[in-house]
mmCIF file of the N, C-alpha and C atoms, coordinates in Angstrom:
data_MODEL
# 
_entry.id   MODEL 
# 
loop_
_atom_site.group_PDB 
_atom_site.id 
_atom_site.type_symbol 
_atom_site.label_atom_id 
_atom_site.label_alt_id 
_atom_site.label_comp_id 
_atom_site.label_asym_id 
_atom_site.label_entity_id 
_atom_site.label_seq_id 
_atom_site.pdbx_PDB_ins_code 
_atom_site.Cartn_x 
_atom_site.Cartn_y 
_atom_site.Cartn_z 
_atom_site.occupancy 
_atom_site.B_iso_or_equiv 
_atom_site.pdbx_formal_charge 
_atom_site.auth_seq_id 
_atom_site.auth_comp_id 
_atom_site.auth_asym_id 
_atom_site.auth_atom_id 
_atom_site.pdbx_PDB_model_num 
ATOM 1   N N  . UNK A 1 1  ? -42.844 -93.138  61.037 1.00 0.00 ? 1  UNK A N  1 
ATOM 2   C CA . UNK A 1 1  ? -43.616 -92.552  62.107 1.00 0.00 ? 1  UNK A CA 1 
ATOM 3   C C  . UNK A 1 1  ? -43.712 -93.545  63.260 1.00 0.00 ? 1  UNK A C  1 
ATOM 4   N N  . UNK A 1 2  ? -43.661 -93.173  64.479 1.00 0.00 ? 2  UNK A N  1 
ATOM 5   C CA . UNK A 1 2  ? -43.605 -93.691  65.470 1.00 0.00 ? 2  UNK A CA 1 
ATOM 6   C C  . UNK A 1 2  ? -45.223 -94.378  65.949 1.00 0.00 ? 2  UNK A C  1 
ATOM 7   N N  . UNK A 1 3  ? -45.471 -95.343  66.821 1.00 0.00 ? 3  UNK A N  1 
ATOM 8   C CA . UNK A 1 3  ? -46.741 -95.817  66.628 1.00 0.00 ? 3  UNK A CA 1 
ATOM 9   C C  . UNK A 1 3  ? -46.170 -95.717  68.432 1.00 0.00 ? 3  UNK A C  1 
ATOM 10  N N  . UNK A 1 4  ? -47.172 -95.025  68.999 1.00 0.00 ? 4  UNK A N  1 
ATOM 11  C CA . UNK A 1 4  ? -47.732 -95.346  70.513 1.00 0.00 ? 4  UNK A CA 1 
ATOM 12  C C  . UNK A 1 4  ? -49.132 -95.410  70.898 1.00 0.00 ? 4  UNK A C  1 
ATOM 13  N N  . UNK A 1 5  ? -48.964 -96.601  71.968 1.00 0.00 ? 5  UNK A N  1 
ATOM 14  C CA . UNK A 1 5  ? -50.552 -97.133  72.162 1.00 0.00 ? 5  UNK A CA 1 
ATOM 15  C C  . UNK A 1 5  ? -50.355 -96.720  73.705 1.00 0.00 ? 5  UNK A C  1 
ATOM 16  N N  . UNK A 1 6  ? -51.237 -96.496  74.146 1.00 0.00 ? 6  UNK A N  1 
ATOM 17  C CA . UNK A 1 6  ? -51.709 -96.181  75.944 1.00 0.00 ? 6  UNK A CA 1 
ATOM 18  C C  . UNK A 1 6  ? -53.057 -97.004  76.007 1.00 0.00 ? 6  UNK A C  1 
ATOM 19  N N  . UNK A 1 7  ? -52.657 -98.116  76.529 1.00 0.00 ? 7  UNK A N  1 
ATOM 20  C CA . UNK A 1 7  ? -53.406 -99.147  77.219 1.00 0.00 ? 7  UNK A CA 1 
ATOM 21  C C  . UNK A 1 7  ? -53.799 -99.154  78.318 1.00 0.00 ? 7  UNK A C  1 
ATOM 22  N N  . UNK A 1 8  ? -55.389 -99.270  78.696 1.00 0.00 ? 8  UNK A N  1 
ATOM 23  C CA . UNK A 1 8  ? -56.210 -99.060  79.419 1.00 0.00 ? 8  UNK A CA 1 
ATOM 24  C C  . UNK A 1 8  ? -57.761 -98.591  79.345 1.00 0.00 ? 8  UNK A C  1 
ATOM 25  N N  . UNK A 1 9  ? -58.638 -99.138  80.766 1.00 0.00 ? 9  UNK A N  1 
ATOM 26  C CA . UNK A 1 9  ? -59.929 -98.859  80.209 1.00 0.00 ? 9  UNK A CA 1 
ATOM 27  C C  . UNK A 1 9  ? -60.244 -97.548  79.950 1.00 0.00 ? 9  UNK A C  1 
ATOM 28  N N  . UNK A 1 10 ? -59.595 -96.660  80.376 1.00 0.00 ? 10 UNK A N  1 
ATOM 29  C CA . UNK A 1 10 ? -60.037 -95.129  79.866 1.00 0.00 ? 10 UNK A CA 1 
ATOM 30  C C  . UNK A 1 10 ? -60.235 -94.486  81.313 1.00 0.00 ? 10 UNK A C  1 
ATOM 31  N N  . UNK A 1 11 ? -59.897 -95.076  82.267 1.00 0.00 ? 11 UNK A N  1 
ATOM 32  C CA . UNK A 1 11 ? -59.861 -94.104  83.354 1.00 0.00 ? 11 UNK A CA 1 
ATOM 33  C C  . UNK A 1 11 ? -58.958 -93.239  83.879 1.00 0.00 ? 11 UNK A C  1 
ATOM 34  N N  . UNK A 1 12 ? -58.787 -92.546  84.691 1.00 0.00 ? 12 UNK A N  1 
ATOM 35  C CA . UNK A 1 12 ? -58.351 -91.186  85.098 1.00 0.00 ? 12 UNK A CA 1 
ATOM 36  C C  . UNK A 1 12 ? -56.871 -91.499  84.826 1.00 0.00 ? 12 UNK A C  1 
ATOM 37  N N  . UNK A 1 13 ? -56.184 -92.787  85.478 1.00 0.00 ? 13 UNK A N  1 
ATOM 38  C CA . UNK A 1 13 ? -55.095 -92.928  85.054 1.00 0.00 ? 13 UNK A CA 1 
ATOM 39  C C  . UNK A 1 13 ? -54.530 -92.793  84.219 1.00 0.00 ? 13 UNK A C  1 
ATOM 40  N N  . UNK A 1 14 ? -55.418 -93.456  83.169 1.00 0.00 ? 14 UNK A N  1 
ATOM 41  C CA . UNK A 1 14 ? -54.525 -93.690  82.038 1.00 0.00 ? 14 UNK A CA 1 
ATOM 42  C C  . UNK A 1 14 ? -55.132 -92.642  80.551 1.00 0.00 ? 14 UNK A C  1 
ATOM 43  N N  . UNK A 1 15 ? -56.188 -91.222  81.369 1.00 0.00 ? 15 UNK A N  1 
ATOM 44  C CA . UNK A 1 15 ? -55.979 -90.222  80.734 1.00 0.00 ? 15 UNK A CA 1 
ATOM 45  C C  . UNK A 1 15 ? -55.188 -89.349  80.876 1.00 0.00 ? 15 UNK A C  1 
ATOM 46  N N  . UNK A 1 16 ? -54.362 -89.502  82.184 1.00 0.00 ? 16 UNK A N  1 
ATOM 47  C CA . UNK A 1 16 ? -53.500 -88.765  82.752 1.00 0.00 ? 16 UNK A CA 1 
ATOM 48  C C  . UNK A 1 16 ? -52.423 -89.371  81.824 1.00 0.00 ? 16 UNK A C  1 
ATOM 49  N N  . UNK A 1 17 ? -52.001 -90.666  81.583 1.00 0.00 ? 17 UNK A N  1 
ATOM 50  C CA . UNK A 1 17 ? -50.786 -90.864  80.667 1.00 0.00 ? 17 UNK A CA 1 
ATOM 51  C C  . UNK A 1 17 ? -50.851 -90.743  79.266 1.00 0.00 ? 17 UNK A C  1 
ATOM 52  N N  . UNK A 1 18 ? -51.715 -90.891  78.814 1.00 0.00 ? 18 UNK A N  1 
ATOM 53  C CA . UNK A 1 18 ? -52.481 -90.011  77.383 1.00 0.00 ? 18 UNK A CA 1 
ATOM 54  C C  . UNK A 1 18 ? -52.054 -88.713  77.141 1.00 0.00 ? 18 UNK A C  1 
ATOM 55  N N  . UNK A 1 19 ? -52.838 -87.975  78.224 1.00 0.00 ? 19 UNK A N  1 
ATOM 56  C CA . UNK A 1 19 ? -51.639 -86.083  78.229 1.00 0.00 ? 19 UNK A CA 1 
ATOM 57  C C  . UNK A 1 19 ? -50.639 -85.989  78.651 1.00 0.00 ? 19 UNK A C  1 
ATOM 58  N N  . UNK A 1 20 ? -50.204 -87.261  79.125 1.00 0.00 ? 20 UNK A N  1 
ATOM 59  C CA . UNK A 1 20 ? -48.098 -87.039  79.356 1.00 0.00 ? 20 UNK A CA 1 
ATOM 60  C C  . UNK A 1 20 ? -47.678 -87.094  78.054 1.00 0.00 ? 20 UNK A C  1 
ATOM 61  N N  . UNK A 1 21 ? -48.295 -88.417  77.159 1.00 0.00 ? 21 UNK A N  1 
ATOM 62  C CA . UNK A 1 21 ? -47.533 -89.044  76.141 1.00 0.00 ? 21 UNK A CA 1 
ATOM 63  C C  . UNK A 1 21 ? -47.908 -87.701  75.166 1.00 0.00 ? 21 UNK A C  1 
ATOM 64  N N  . UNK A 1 22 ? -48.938 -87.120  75.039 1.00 0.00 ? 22 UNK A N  1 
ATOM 65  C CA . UNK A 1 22 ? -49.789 -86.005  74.239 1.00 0.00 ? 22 UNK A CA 1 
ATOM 66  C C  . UNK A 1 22 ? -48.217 -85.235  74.625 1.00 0.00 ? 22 UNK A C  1 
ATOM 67  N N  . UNK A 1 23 ? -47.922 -84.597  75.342 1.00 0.00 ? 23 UNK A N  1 
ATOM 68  C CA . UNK A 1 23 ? -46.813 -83.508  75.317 1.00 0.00 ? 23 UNK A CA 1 
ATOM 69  C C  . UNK A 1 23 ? -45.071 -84.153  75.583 1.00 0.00 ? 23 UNK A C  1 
ATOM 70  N N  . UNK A 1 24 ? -45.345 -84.974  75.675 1.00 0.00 ? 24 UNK A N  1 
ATOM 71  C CA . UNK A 1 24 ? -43.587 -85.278  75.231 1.00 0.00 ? 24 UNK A CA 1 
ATOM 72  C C  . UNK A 1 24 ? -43.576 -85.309  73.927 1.00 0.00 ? 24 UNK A C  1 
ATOM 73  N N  . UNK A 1 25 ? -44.304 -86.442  73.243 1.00 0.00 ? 25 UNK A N  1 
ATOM 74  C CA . UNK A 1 25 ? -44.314 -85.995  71.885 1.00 0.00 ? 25 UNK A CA 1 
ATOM 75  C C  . UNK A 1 25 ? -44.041 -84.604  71.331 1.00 0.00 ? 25 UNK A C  1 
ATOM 76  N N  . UNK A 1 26 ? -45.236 -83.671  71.840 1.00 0.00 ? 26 UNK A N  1 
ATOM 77  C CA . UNK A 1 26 ? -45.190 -82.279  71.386 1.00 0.00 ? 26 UNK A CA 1 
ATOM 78  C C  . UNK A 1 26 ? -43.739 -81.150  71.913 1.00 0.00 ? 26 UNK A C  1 
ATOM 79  N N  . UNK A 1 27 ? -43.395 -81.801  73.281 1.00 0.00 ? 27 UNK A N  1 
ATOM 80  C CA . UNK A 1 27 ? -41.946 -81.096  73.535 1.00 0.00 ? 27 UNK A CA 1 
ATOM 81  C C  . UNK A 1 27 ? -40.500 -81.939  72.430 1.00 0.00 ? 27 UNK A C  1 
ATOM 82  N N  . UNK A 1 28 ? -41.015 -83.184  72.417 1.00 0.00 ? 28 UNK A N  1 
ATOM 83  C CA . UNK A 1 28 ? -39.677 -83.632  71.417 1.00 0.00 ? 28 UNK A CA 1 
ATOM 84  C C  . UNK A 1 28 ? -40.086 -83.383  69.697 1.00 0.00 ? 28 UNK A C  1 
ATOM 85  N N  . UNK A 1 29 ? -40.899 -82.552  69.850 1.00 0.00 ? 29 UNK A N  1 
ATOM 86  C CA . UNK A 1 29 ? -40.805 -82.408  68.155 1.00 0.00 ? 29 UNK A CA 1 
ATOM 87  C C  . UNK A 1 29 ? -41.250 -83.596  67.228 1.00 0.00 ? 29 UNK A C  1 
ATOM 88  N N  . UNK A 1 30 ? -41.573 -84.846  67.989 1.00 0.00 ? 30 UNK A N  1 
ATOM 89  C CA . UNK A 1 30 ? -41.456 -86.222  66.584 1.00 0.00 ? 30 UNK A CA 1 
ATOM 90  C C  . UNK A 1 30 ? -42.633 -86.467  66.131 1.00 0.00 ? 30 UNK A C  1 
ATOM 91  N N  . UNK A 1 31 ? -42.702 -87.070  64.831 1.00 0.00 ? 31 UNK A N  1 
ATOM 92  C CA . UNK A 1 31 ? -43.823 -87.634  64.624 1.00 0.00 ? 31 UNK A CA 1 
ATOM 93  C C  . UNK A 1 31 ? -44.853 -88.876  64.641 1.00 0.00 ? 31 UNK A C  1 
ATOM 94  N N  . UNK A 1 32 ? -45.273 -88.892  65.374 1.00 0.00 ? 32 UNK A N  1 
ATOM 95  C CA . UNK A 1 32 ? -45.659 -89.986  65.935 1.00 0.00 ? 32 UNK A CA 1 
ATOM 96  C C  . UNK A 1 32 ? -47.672 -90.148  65.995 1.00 0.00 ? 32 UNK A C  1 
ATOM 97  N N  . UNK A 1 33 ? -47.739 -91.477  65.893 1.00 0.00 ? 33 UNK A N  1 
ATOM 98  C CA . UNK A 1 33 ? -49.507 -91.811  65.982 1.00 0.00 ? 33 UNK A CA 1 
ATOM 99  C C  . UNK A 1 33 ? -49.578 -92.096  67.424 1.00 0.00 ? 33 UNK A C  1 
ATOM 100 N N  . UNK A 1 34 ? -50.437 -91.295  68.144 1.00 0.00 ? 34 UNK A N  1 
ATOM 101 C CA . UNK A 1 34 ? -50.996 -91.923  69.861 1.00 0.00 ? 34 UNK A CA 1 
ATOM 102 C C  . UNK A 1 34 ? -52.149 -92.608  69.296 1.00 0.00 ? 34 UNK A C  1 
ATOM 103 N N  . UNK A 1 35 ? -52.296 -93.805  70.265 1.00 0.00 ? 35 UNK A N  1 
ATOM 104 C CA . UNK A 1 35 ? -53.434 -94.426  70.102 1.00 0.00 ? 35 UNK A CA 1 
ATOM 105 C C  . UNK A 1 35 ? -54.502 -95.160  71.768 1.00 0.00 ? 35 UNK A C  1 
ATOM 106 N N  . UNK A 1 36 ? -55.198 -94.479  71.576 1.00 0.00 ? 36 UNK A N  1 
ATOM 107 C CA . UNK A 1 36 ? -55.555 -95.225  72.770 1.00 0.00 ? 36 UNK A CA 1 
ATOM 108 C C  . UNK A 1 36 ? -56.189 -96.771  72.678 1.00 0.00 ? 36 UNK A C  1 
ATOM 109 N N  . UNK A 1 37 ? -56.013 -97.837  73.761 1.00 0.00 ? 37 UNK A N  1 
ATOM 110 C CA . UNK A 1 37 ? -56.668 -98.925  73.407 1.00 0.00 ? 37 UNK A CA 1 
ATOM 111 C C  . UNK A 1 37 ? -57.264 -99.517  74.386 1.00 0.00 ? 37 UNK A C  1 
ATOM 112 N N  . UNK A 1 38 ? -58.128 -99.875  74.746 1.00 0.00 ? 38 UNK A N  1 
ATOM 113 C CA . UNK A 1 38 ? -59.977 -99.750  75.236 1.00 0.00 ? 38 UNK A CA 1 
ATOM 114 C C  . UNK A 1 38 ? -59.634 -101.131 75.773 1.00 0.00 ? 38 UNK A C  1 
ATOM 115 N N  . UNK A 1 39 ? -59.781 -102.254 74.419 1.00 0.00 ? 39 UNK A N  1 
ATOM 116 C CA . UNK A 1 39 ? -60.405 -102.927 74.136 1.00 0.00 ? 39 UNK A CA 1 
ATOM 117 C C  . UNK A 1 39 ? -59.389 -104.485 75.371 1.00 0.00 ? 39 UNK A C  1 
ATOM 118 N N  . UNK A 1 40 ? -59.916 -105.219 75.545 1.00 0.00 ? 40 UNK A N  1 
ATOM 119 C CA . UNK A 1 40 ? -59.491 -106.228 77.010 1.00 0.00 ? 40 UNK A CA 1 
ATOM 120 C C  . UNK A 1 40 ? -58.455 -106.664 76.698 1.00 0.00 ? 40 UNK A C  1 
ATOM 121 N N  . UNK A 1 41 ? -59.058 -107.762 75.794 1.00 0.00 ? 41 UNK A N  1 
ATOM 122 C CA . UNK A 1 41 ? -58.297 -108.610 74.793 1.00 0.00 ? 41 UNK A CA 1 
ATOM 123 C C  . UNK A 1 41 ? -56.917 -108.345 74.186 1.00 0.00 ? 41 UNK A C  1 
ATOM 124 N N  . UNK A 1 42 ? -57.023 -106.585 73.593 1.00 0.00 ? 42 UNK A N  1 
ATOM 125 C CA . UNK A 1 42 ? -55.408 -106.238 73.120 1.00 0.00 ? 42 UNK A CA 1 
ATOM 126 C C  . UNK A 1 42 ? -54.900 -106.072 73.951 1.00 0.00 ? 42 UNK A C  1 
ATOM 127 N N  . UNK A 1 43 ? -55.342 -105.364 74.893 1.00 0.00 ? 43 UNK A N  1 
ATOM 128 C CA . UNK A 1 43 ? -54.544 -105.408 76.307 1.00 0.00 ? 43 UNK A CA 1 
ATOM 129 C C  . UNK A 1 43 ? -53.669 -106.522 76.704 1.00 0.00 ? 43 UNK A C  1 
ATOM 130 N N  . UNK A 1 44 ? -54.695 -107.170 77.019 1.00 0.00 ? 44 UNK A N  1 
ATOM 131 C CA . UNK A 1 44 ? -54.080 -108.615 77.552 1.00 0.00 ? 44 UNK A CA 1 
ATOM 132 C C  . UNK A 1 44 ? -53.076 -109.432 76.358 1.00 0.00 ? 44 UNK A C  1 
ATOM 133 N N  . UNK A 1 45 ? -53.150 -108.771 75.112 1.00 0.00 ? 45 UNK A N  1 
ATOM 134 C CA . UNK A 1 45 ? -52.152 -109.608 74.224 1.00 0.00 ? 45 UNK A CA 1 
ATOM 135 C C  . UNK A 1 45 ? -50.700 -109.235 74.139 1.00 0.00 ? 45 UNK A C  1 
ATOM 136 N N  . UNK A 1 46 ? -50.705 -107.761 75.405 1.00 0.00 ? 46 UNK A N  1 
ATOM 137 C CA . UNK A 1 46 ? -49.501 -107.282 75.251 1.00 0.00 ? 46 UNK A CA 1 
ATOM 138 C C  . UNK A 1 46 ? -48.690 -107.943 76.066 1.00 0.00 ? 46 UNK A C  1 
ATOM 139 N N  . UNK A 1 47 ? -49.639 -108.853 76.722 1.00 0.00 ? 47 UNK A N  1 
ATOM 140 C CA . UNK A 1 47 ? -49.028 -109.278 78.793 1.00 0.00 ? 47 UNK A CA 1 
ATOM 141 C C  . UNK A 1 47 ? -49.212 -108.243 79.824 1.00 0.00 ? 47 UNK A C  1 
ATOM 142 N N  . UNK A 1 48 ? -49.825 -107.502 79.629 1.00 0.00 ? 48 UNK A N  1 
ATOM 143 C CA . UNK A 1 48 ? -50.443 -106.500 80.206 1.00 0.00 ? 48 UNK A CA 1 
ATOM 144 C C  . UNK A 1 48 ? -51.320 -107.209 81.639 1.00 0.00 ? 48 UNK A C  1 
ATOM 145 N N  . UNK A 1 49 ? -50.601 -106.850 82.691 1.00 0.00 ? 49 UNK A N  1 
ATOM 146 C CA . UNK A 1 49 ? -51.528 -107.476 83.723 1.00 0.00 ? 49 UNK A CA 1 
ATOM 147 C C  . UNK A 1 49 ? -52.206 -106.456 85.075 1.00 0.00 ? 49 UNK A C  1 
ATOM 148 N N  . UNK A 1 50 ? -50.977 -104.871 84.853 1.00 0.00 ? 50 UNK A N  1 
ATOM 149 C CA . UNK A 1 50 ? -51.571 -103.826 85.384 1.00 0.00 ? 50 UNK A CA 1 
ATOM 150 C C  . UNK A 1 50 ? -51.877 -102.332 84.404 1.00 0.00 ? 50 UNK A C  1 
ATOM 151 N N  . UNK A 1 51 ? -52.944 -101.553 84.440 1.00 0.00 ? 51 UNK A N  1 
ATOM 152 C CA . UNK A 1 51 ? -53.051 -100.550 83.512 1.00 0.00 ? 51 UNK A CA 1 
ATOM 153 C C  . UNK A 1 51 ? -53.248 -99.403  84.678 1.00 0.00 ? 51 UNK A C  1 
ATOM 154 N N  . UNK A 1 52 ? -52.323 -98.471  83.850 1.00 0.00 ? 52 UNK A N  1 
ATOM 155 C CA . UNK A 1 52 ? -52.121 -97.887  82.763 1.00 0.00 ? 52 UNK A CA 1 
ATOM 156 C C  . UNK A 1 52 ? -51.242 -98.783  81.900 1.00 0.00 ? 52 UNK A C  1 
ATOM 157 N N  . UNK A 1 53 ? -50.734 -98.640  80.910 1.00 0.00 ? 53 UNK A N  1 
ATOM 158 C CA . UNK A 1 53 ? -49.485 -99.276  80.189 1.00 0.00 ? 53 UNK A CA 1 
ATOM 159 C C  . UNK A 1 53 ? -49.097 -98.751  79.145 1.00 0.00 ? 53 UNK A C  1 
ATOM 160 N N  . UNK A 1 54 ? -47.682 -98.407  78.426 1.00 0.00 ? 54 UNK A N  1 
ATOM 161 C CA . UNK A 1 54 ? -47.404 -97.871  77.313 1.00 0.00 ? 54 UNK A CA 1 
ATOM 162 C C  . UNK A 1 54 ? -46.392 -98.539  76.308 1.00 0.00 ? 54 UNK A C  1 
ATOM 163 N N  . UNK A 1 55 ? -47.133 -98.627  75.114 1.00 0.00 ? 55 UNK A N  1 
ATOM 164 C CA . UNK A 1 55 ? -46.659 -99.703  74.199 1.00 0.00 ? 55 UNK A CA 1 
ATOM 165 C C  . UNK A 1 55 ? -45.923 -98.700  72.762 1.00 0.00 ? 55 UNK A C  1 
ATOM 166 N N  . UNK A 1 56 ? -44.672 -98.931  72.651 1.00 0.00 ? 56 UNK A N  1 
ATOM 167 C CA . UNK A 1 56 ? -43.970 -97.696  71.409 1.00 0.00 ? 56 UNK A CA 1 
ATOM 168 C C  . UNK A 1 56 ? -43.580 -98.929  70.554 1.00 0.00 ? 56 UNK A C  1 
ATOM 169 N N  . UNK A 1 57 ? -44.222 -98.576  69.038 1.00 0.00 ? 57 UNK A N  1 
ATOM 170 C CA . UNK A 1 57 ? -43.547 -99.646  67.858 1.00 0.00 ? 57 UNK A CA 1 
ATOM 171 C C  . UNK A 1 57 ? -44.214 -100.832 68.013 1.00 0.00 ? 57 UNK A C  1 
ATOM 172 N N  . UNK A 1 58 ? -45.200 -101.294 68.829 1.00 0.00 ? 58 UNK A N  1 
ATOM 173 C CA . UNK A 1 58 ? -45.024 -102.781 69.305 1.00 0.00 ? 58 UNK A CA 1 
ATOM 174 C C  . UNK A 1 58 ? -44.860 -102.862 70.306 1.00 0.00 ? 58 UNK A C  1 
ATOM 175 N N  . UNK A 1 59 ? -43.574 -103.037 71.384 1.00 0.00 ? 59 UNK A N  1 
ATOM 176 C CA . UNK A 1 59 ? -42.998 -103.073 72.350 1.00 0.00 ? 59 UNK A CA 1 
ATOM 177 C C  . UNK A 1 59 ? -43.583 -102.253 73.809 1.00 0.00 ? 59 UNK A C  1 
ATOM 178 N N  . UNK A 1 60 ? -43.780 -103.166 75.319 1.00 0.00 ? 60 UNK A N  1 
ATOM 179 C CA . UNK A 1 60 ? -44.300 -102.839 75.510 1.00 0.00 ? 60 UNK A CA 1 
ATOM 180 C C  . UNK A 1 60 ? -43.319 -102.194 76.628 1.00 0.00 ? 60 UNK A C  1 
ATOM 181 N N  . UNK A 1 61 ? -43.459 -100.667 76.887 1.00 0.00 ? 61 UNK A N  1 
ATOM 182 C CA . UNK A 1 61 ? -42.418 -99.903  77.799 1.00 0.00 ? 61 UNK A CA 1 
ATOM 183 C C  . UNK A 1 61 ? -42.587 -99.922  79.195 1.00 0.00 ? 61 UNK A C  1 
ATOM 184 N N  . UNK A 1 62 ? -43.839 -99.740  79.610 1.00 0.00 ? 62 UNK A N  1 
ATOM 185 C CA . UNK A 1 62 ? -44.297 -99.982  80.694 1.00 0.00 ? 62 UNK A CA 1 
ATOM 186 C C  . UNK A 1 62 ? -45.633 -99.790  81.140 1.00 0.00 ? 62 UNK A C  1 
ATOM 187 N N  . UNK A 1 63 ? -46.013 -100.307 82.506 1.00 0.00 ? 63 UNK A N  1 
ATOM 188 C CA . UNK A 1 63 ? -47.282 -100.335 82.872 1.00 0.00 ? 63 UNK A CA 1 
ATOM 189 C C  . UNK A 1 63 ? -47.540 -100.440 84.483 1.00 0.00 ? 63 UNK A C  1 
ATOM 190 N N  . UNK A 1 64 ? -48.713 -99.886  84.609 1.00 0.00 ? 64 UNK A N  1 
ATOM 191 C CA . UNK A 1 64 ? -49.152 -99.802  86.159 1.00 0.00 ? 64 UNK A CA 1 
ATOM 192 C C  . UNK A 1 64 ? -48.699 -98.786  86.971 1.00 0.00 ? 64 UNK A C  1 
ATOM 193 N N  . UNK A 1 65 ? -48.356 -97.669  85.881 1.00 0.00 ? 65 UNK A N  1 
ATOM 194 C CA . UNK A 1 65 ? -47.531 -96.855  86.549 1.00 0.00 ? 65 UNK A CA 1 
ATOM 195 C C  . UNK A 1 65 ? -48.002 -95.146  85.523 1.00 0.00 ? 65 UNK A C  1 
ATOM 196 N N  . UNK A 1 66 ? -48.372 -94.186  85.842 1.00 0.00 ? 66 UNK A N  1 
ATOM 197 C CA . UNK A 1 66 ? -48.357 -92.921  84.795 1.00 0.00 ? 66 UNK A CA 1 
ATOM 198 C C  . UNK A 1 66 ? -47.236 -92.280  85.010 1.00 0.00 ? 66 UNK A C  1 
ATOM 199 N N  . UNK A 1 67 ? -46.380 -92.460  83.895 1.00 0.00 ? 67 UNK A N  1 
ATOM 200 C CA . UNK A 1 67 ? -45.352 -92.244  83.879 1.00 0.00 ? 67 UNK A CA 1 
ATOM 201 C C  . UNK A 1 67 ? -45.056 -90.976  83.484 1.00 0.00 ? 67 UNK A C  1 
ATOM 202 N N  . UNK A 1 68 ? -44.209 -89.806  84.188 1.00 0.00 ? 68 UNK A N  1 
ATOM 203 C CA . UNK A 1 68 ? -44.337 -88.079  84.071 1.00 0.00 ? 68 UNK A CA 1 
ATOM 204 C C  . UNK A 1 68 ? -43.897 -88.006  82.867 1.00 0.00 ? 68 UNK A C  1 
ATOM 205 N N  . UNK A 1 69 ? -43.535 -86.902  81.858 1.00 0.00 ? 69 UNK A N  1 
ATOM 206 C CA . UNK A 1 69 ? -43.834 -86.195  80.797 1.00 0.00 ? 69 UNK A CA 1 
ATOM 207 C C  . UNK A 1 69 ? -41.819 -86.428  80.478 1.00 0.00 ? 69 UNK A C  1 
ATOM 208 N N  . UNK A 1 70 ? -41.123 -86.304  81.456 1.00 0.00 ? 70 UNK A N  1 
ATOM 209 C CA . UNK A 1 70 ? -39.741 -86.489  81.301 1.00 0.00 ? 70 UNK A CA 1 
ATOM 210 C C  . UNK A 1 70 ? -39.804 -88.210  81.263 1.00 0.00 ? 70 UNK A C  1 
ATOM 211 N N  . UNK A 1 71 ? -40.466 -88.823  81.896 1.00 0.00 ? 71 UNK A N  1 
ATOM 212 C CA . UNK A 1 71 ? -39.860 -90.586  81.874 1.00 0.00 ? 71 UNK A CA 1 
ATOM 213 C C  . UNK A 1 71 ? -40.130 -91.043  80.341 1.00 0.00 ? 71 UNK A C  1 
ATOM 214 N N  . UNK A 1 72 ? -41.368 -90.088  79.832 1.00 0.00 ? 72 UNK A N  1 
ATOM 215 C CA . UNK A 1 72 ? -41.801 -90.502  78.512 1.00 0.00 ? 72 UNK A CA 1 
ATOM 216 C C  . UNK A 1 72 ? -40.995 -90.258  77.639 1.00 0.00 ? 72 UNK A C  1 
ATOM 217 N N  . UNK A 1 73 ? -40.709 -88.723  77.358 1.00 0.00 ? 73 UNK A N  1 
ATOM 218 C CA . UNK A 1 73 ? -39.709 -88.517  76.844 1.00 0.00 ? 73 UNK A CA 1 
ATOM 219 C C  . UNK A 1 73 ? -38.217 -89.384  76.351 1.00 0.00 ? 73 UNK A C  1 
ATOM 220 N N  . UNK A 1 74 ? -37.734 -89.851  77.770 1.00 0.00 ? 74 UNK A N  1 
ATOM 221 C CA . UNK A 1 74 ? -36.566 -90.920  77.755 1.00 0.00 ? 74 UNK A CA 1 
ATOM 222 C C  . UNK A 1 74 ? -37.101 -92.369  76.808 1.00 0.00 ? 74 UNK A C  1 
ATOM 223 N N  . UNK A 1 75 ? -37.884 -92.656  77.345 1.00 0.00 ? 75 UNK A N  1 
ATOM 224 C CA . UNK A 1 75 ? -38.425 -93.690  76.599 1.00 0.00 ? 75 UNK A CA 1 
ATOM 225 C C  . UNK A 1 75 ? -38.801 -93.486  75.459 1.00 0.00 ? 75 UNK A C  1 
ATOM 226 N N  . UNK A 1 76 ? -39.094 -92.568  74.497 1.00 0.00 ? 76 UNK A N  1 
ATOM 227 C CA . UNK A 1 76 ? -39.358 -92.505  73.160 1.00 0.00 ? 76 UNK A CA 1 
ATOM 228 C C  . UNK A 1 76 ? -38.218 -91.910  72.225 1.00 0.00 ? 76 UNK A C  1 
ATOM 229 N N  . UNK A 1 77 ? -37.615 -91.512  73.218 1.00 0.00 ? 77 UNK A N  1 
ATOM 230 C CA . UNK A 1 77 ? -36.098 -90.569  72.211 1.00 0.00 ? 77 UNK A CA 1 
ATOM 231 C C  . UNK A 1 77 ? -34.871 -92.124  72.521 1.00 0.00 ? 77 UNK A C  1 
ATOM 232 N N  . UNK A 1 78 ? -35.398 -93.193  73.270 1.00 0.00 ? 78 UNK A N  1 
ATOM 233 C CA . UNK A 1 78 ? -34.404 -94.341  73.248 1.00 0.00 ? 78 UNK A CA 1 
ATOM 234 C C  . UNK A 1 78 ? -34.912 -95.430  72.368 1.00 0.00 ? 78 UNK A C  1 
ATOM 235 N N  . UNK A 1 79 ? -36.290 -94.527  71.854 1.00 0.00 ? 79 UNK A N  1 
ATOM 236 C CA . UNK A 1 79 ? -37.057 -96.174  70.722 1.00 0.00 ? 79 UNK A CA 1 
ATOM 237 C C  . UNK A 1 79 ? -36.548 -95.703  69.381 1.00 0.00 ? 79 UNK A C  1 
ATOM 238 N N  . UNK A 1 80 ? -36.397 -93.991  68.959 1.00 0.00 ? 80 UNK A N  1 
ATOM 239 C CA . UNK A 1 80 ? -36.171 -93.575  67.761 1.00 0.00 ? 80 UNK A CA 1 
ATOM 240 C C  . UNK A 1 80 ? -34.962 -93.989  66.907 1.00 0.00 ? 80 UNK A C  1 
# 
């Protein structure tokens, strides 16, 4: 199973990339854990220096940016 984290304090942004990542998942069929993460510290352990940010497996894909429902897509059907 796939592990994605969406890093950030929880604002508009990065609920907006929460329901991107919420439906690529659901348009690519996979199975996968979303996770949101709050907290400063993990943030910052990713090298995280702008949020929003999106982290698949570990690895961190990108950030500072809400990335549309197709960029996600690309990025999770190239981690599988």
């Amino acid at each position: 199973m796939m592990l994605i984290q969406v890093l950030g304090p929880g604002c508009a942004r990065c609920q907006a990339l929460a329901n991107n990542v919420a439906e690529a998942v659901r348009q690519l069929g996979i199975s996968a854990e979303i996770e949101k993460v709050t907290d400063l510290n993990q943030i910052i352990s990713f090298g995280v220096v702008a949020t929003p940010a999106l982290v698949v497996n570990g690895e961190l894909k990108l950030s500072g940016k809400v990335a549309s429902v197709d960029e996600i897509k690309e990025i999770l059907f190239a981690a599988k």
